[in-house]
TORTI-173305 format. One line per field, with one value per residue (C-alpha): residue number from 0; residue in three letters; chain; x, y, z negated. Coordinates in Angstrom, 2 decimals. Each point is the difference from the previous one (the first is absolute). Layout:
# residues N
i: c(NUM, ...)
aa: c(ALA, ...)
ch: c(A, ...)
xx: c(X, ...)
yy: c(Y, ...)
zz: c(Z, ...)
This chain:
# residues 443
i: c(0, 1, 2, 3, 4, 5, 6, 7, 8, 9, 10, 11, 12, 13, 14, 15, 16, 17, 18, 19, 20, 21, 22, 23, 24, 25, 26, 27, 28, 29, 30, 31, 32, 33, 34, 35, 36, 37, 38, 39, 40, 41, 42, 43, 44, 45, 46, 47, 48, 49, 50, 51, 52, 53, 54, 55, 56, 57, 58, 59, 60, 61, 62, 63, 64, 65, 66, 67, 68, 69, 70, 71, 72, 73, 74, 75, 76, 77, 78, 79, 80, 81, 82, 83, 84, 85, 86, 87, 88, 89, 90, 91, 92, 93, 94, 95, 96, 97, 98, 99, 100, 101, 102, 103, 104, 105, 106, 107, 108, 109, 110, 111, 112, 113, 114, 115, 116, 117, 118, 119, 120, 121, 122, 123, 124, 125, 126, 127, 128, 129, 130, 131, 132, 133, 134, 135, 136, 137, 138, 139, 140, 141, 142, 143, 144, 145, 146, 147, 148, 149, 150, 151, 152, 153, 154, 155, 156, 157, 158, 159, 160, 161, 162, 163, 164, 165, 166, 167, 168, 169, 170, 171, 172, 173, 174, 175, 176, 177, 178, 179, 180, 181, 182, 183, 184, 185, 186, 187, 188, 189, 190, 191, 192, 193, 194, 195, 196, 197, 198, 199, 200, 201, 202, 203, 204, 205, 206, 207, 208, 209, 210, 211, 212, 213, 214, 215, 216, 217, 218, 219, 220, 221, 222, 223, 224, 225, 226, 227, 228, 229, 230, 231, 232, 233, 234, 235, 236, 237, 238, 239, 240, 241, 242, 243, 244, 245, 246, 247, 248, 249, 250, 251, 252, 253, 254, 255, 256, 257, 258, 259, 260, 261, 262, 263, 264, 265, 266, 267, 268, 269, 270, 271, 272, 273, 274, 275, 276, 277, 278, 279, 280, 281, 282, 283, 284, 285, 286, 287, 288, 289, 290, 291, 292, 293, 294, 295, 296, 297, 298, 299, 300, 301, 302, 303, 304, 305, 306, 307, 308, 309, 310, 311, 312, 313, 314, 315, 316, 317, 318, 319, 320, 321, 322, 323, 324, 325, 326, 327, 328, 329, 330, 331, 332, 333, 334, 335, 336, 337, 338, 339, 340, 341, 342, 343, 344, 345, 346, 347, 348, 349, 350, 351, 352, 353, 354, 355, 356, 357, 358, 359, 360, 361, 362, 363, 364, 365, 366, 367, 368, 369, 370, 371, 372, 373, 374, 375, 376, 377, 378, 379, 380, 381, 382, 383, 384, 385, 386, 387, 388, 389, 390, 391, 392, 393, 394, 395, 396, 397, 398, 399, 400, 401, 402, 403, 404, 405, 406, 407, 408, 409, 410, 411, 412, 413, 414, 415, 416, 417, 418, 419, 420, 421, 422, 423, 424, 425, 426, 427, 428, 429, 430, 431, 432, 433, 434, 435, 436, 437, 438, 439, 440, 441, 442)
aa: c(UNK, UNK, UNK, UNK, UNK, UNK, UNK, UNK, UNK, UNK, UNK, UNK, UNK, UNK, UNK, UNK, UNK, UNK, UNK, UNK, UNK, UNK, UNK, UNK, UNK, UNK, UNK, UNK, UNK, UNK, UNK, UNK, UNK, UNK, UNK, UNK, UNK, UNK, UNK, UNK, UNK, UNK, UNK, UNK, UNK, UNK, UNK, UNK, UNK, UNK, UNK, UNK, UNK, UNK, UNK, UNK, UNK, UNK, UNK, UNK, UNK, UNK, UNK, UNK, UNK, UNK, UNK, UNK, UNK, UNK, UNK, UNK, UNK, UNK, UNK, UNK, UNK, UNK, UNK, UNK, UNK, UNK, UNK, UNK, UNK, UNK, UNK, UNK, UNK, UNK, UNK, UNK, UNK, UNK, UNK, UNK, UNK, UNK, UNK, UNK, UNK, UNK, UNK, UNK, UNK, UNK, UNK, UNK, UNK, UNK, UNK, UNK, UNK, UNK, UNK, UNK, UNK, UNK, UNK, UNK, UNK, UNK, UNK, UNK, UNK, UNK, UNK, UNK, UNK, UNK, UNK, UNK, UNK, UNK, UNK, UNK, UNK, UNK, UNK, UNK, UNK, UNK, UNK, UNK, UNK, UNK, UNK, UNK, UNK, UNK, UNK, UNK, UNK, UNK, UNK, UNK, UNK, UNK, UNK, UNK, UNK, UNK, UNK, UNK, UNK, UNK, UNK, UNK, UNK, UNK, UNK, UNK, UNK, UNK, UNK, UNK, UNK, UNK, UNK, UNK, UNK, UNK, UNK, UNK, UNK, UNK, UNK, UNK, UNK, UNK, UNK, UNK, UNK, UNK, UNK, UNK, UNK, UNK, UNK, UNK, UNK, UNK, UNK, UNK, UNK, UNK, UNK, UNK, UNK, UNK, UNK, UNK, UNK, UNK, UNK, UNK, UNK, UNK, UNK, UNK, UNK, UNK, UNK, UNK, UNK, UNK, UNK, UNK, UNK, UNK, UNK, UNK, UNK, UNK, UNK, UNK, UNK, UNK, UNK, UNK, UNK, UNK, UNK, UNK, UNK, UNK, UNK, UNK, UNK, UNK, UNK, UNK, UNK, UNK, UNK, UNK, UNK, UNK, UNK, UNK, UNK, UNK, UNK, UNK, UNK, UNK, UNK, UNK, UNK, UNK, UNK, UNK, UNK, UNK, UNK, UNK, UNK, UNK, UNK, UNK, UNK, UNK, UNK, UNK, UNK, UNK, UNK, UNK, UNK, UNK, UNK, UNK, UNK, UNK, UNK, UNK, UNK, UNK, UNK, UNK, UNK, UNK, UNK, UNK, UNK, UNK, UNK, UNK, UNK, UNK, UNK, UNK, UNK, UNK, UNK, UNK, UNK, UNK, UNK, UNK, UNK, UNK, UNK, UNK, UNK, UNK, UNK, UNK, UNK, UNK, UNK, UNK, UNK, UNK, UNK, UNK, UNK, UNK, UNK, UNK, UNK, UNK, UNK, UNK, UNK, UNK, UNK, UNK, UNK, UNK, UNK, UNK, UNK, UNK, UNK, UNK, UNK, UNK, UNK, UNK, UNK, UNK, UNK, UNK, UNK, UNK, UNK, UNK, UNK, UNK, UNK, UNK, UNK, UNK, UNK, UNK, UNK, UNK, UNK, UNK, UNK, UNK, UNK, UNK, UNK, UNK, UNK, UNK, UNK, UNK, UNK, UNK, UNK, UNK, UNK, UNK, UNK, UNK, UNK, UNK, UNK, UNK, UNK, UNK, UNK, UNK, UNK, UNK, UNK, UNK, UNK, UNK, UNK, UNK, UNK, UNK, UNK, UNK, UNK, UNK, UNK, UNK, UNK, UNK, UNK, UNK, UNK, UNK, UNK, UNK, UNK, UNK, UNK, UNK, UNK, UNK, UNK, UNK, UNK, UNK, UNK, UNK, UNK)
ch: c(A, A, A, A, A, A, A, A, A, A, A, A, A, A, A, A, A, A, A, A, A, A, A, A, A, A, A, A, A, A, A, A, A, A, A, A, A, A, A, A, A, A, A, A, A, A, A, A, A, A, A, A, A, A, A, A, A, A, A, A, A, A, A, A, A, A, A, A, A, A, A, A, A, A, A, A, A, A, A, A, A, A, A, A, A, A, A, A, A, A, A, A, A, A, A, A, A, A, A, A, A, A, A, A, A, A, A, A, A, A, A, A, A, A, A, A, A, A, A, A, A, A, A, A, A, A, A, A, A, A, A, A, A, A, A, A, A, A, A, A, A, A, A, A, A, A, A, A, A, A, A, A, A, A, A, A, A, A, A, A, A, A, A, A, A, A, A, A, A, A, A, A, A, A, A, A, A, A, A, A, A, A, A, A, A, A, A, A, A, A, A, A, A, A, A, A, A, A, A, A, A, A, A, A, A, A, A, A, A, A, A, A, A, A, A, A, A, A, A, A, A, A, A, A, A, A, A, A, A, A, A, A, A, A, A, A, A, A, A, A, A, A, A, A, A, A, A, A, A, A, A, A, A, A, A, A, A, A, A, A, A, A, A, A, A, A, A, A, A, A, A, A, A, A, A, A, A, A, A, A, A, A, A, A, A, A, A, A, A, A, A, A, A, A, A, A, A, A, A, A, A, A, A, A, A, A, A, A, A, A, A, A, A, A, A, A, A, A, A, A, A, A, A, A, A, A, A, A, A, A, A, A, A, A, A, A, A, A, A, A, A, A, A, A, A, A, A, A, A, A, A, A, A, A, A, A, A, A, A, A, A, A, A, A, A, A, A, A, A, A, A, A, A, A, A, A, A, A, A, A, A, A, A, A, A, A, A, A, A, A, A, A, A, A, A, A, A, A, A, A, A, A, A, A, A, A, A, A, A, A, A, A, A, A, A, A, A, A, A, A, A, A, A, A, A, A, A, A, A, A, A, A, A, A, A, A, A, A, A, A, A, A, A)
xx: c(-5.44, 0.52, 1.48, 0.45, 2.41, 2.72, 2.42, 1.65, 3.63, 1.72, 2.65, 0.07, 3.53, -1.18, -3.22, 0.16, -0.31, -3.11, -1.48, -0.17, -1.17, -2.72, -1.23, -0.79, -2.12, -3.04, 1.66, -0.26, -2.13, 2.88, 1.94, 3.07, 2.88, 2.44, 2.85, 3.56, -2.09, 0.45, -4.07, 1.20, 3.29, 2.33, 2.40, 2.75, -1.55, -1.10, 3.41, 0.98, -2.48, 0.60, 3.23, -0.87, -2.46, 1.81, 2.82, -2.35, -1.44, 3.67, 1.44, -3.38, 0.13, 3.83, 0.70, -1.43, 3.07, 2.60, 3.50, -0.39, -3.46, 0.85, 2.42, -2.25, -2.48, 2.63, -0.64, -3.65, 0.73, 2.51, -2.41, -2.98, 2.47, -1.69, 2.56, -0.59, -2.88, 2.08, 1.64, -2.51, 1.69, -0.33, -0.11, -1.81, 3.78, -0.91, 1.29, 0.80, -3.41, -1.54, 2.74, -0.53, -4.20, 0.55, 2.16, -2.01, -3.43, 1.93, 2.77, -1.77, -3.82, -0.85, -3.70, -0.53, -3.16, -1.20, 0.65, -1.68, -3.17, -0.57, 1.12, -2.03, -2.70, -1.71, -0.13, 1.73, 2.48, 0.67, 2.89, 1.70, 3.61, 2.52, 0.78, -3.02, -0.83, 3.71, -0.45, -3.52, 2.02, 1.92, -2.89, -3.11, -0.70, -2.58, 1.85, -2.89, -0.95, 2.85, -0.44, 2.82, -0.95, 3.04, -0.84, 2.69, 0.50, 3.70, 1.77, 2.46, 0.56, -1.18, -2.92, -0.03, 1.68, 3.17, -1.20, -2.31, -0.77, -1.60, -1.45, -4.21, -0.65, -2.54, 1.03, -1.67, 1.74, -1.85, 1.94, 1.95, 3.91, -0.89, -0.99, 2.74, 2.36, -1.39, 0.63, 3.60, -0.10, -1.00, -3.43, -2.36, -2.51, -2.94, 0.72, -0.11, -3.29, -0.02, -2.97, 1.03, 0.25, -2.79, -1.77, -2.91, -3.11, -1.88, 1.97, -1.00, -2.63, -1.95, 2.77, -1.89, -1.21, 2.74, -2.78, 1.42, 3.72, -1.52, -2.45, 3.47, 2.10, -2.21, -0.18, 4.05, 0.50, -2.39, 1.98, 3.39, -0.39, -1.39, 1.10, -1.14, 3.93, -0.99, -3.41, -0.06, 2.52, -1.53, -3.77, -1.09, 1.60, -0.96, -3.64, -0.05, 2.11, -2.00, -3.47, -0.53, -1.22, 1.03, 2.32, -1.63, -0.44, 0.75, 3.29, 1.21, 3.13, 2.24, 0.99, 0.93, 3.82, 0.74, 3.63, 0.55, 2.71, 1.58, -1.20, 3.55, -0.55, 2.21, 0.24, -2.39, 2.39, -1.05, -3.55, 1.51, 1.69, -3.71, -2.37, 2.84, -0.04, -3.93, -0.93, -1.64, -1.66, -1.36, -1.68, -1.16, -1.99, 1.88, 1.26, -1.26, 3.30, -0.81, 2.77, 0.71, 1.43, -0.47, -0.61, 2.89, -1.06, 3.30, -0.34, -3.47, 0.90, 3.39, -2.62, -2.00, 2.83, 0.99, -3.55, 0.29, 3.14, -1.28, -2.68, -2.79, -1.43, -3.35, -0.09, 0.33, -3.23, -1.08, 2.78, 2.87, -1.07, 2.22, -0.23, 0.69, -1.09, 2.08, -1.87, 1.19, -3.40, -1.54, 2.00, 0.55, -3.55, 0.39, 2.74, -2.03, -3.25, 2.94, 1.19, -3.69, 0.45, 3.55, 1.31, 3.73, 1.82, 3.52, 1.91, 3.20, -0.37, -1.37, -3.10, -2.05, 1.98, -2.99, -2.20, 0.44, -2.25, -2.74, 0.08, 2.40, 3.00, 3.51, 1.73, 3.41, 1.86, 3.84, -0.16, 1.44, 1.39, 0.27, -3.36, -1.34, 2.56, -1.54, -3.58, 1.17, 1.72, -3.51, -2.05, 1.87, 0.19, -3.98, -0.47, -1.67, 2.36, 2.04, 2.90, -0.37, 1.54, 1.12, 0.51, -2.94, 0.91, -1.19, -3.13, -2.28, 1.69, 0.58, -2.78, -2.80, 2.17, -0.30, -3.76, -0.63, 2.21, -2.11, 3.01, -1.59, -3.19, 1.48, 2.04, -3.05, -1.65, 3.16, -0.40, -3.29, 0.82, 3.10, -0.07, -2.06, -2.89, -1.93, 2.75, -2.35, -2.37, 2.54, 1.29, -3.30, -0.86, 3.40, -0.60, -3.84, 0.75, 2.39, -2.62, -2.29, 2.63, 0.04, -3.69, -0.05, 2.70, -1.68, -3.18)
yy: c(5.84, -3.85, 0.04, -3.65, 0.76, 1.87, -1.43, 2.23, -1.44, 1.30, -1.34, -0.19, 2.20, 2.87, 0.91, 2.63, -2.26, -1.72, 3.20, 1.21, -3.39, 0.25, 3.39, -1.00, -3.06, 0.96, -0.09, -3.73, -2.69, -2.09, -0.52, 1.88, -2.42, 0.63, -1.54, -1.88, -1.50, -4.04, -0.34, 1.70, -0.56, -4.13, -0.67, 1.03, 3.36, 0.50, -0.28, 2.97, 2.26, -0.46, 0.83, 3.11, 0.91, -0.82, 1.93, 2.86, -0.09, -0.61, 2.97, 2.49, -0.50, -0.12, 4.01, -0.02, -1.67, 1.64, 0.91, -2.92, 0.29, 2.64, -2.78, -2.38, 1.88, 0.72, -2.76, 0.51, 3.93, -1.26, -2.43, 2.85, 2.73, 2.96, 1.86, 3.93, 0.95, 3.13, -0.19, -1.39, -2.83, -3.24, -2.52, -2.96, -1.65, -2.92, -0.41, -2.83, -0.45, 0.04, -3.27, -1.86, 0.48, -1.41, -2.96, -1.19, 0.25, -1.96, -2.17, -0.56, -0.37, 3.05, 0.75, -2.98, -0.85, 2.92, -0.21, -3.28, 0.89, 2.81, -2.31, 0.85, 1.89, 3.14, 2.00, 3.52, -0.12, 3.17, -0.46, 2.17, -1.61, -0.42, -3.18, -2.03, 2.93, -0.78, -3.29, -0.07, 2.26, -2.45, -2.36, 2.00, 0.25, 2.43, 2.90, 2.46, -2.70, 0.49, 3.51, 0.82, 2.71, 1.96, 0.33, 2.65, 3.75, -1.31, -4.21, -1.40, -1.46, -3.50, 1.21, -0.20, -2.81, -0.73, 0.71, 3.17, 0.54, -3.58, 0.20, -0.25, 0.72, 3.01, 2.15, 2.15, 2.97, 1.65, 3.56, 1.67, -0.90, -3.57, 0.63, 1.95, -2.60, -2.75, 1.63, 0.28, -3.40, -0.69, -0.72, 1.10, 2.81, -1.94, -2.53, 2.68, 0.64, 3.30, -1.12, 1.00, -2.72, -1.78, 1.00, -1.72, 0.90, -0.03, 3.13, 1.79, -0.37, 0.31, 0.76, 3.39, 0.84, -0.75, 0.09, -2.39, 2.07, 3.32, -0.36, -1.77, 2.55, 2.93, -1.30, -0.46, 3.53, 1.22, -2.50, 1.34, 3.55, 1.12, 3.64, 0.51, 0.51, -2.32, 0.99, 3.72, -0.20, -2.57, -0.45, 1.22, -2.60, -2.69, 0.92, 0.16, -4.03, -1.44, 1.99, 1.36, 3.36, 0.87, -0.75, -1.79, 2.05, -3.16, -1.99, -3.16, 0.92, -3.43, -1.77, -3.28, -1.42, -3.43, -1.49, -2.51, -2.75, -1.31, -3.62, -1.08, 1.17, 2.82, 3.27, -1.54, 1.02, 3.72, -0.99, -0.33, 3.51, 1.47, -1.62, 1.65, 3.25, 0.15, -2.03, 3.01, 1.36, -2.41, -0.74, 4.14, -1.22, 1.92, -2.63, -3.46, -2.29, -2.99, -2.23, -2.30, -2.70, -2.25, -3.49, -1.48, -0.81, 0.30, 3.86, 0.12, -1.59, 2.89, 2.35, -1.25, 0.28, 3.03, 1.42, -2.07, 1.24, 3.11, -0.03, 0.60, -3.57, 1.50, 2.44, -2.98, 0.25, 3.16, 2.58, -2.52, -2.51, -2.87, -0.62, -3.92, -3.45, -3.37, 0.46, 2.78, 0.41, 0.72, 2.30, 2.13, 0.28, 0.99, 2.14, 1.59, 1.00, 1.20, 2.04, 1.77, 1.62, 0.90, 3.22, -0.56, -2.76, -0.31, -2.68, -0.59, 0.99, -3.22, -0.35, 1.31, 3.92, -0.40, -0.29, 4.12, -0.13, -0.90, 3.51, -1.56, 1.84, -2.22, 0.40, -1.66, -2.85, -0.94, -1.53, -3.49, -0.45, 2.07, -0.33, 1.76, 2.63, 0.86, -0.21, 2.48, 2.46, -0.16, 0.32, 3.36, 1.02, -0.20, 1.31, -2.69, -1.11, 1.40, -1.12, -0.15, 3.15, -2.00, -3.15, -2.17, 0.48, 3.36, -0.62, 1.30, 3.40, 0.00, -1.32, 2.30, 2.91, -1.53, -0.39, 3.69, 2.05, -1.88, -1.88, -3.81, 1.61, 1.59, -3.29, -1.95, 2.34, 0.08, -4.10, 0.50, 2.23, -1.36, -3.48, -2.50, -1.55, -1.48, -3.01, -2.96, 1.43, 0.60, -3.23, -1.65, 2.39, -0.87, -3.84, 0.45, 1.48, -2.46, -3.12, 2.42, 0.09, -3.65, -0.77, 1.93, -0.83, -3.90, 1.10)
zz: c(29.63, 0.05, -4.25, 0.81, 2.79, -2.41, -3.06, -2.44, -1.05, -3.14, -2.46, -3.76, -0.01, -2.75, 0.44, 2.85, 3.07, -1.78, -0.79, 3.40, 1.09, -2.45, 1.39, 3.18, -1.31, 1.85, 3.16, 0.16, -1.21, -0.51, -3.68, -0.01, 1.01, -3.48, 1.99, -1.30, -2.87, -0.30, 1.13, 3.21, 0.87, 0.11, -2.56, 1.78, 1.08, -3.21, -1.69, 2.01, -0.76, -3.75, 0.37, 1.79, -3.02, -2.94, 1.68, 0.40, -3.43, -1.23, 1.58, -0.81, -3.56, -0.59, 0.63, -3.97, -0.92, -2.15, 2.50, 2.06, 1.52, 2.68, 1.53, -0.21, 1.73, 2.76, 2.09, 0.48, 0.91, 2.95, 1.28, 0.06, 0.72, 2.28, 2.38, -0.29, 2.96, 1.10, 2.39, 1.92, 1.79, 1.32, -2.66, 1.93, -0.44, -2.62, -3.52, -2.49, -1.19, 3.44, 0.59, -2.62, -0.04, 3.67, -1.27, -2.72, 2.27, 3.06, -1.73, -3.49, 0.60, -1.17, 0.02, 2.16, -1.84, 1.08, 3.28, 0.29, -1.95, 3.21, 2.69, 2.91, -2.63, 1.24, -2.57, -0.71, -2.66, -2.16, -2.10, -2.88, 0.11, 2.28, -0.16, 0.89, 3.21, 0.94, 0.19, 1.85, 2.61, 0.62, 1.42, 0.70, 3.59, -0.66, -1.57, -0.75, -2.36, -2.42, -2.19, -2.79, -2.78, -1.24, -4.15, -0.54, 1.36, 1.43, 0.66, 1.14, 3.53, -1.01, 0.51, 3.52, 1.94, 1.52, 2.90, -0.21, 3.60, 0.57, -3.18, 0.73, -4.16, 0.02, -3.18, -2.40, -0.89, -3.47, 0.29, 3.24, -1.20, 0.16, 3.74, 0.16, -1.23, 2.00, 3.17, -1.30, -0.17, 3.18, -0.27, 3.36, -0.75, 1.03, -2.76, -2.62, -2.02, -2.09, -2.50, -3.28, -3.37, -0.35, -3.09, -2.06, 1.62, -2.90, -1.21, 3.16, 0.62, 3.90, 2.22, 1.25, -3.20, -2.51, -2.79, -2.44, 0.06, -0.21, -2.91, -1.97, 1.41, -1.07, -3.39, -0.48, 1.07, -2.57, -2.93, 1.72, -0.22, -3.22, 0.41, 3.23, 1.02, 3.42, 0.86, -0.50, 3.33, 1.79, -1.36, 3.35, 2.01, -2.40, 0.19, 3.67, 0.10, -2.77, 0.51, -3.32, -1.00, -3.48, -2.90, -3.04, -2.93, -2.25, 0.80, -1.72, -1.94, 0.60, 3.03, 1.12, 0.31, 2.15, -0.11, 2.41, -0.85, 3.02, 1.61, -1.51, -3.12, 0.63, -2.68, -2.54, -2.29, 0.84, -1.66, -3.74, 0.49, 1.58, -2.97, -2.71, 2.05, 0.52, -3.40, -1.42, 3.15, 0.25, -3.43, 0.40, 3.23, 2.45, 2.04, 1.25, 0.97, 2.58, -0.30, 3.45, -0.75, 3.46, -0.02, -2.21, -3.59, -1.48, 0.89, -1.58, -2.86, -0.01, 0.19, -2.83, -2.38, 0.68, -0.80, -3.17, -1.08, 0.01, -1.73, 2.96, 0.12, -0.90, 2.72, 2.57, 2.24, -1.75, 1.32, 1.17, 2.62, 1.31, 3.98, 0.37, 1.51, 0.81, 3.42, 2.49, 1.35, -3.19, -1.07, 2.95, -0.15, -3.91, 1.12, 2.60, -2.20, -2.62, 2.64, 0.16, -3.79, 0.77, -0.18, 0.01, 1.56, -1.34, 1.98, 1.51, 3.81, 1.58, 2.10, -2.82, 1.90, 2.64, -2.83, -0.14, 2.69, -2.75, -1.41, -3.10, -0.69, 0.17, -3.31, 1.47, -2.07, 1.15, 3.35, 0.43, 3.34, 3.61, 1.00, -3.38, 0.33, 3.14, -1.62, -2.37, 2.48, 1.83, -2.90, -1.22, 3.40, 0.97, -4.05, -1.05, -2.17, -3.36, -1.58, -3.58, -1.28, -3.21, -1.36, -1.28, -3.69, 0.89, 2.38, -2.88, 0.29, 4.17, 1.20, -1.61, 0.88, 3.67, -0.38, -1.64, 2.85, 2.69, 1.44, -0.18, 1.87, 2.46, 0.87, -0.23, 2.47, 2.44, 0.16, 1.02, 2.55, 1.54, -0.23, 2.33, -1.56, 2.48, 0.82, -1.32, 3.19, 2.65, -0.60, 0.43, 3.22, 1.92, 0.11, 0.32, 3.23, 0.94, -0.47, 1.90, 2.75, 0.19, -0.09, 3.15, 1.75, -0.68, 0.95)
């Protein structure tokens, strides 16, 4: 495959368009394009994608405020809104969003930069936003050059253009309602990819072997199920997926908690209510807690003094670990490794759902936003996912009694089974083929 011949093009809105970008870095030898920034993008263009972020960061963090924040929050949900599915219909019709996304890029320069920097370029552009594949529709003659990964389980129409049907933007669809949906929407068949998120290979391992997410997999179920409630139904099947023979007389008697703080700096909050509720767990040993904090330092340091205030500053890098670094790369590969010792994910329904895929139980926080509703409806649907039976003053009561009755091991194990893992490959197989295609056709 000619790596020089693709481009991956993400945004910095949140971290879940980046960290899809970043799993399918070895797809190209090219950086990752980070567009909207001021390094890639003219004044003027710039000025507009600021707006767009600080009105997304705005709106994500302000459902925390006290009676006012759910209004606040209101005009973000209208913008993202997601019609019901059923009835199936046709919804190709567009809607506000799809207008103005098609005003700004025509009337107001949007992504014009972008545009120009792939003036006349061959090269295969994958993106993980709609905005910049929108726009590239819009001039690419060559539309099985243009490939749009959907980072969510449901969206909203802006996600395809305003005119679907001479749309040439190839997408990639990571479950079967997001095909679903864009046919609804009036995408062709043939432009529809099922491949499944793409997840970090380095937590998979070979793609026919899966050696990496077995072993870590094997290991979780054995720290998630200390009585046996999980296994002694399904030990057979597990042995035959992950190729072992035997229980271990000896198990380690704690297990390993990661909240993840959205890329806003959403629900941090929630982390001075889990260090209170966990505080002596985990000064008995019987819980790790991996803290994410993302790449903003003023979360960090929010982090930090929550720890202190409790009284757990020397437990920091012994039993409490914080997940952070000013530089996205970094520390999604941080977050990444982290996600190697993790036996619980607790996390607001984002990207990170697909993540069940890993083997790693969802422990769901309140979902901000349609497209995280939808997350969690998929993740509770597939069983991949719980909703906290309690609040988190109470986490050291609920979540052991979760742990000893089998139920985080048997969601871990139902993410492993249902969801796609492989998407990282896929991705990489479907343009492979298509340079392939071209060489000979040029031959």
């Amino acid at each position: 495959m000619g790596k020089d011949e693709v481009q991956i093009i993400t945004v910095l809105m949140g971290l879940g368009h980046v960290r899809a970008a970043y799993a399918l870095k070895d797809i190209s030898n090219r950086d990752i394009i980070i567009y909207g920034s001021r390094k890639t993008t003219s004044p003027k263009e710039y000025k507009i994608w600021r707006r767009f972020r600080k009105t997304y960061y705005f709106l994500s963090r302000s459902e925390r405020i006290p009676i006012i924040g759910k209004y606040l929050l209101a005009p973000m949900e209208a913008l993202e809104d997601i019609e019901p599915y059923y009835p199936v219909r046709d919804m190709s019709k567009p809607n506000l969003p799809v207008k103005y996304l098609n005003y700004l890029i025509k009337k107001k320069g949007f992504c014009a930069g972008l545009k120009e920097k792939f003036k006349g370029k061959n090269v295969y552009l994958v993106h993980t936003f709609y905005a910049t594949a929108v726009a590239m529709d819009n001039k690419r003659k060559e539309g099985n050059k243009n490939y749009l990964l959907i980072c969510d389980t449901d969206f909203n129409r802006v996600w395809v253009p305003i005119n679907p049907d001479k749309s040439r933007i190839k997408y990639l669809a990571p479950c079967q309602q997001v095909r679903r949906r864009l046919l609804s929407y009036g995408v062709k068949e043939e432009n529809i990819f099922l491949t499944g998120f793409p997840l970090p290979r380095e937590n998979i391992g070979s793609r026919n072997n899966l050696e990496i997410l077995k072993e870590d997999l094997w290991k979780r179920l054995l720290k998630l199920d200390p009585k046996n409630s999980f296994l002694s139904i399904y030990k057979n099947s597990v042995f035959n997926w992950l190729n072992k023979k035997a229980l271990p007389r000896r198990r380690k008697d704690h297990f390993s908690l990661t909240f993840a703080i959205g890329g806003a700096g959403a629900q941090v909050e929630m982390v001075d209510k889990i260090l209170k509720s966990l505080k002596e767990k985990i000064k008995n040993g019987k819980v790790n807690l991996l803290l994410s904090a993302g790449i903003q330092k003023r979360v960090f340091e929010t982090i930090l003094g929550y720890i202190n205030s409790h009284g757990l500053i020397e437990y920091l890098d012994k039993s409490i670990f914080i997940i952070f670094d000013s530089d996205v790369y970094k520390y999604l590969n941080k977050f990444n490794k982290a996600m190697r010792k993790t036996d619980v994910l607790w996390t607001k329904p984002s990207e990170l759902s697909f993540y069940a895929g890993l083997g790693i139980p969802i422990l769901i926080a309140p979902p901000i936003g349609p497209q995280e509703r939808s997350n969690k409806k998929w993740l509770i649907k597939i069983h991949a996912g719980i909703e906290p039976p309690g609040p988190p003053e109470y986490a050291h009561q609920w979540l052991f009694d979760l742990r000893e009755d089998g139920v985080l091991a048997e969601a871990a194990w139902s993410g492993f089974l249902q969801v796609k893992k492989l998407g990282s490959y896929e991705i990489e197989d479907i343009i492979k083929s298509k340079i392939s295609e071209k060489a000979r056709r040029n031959s």
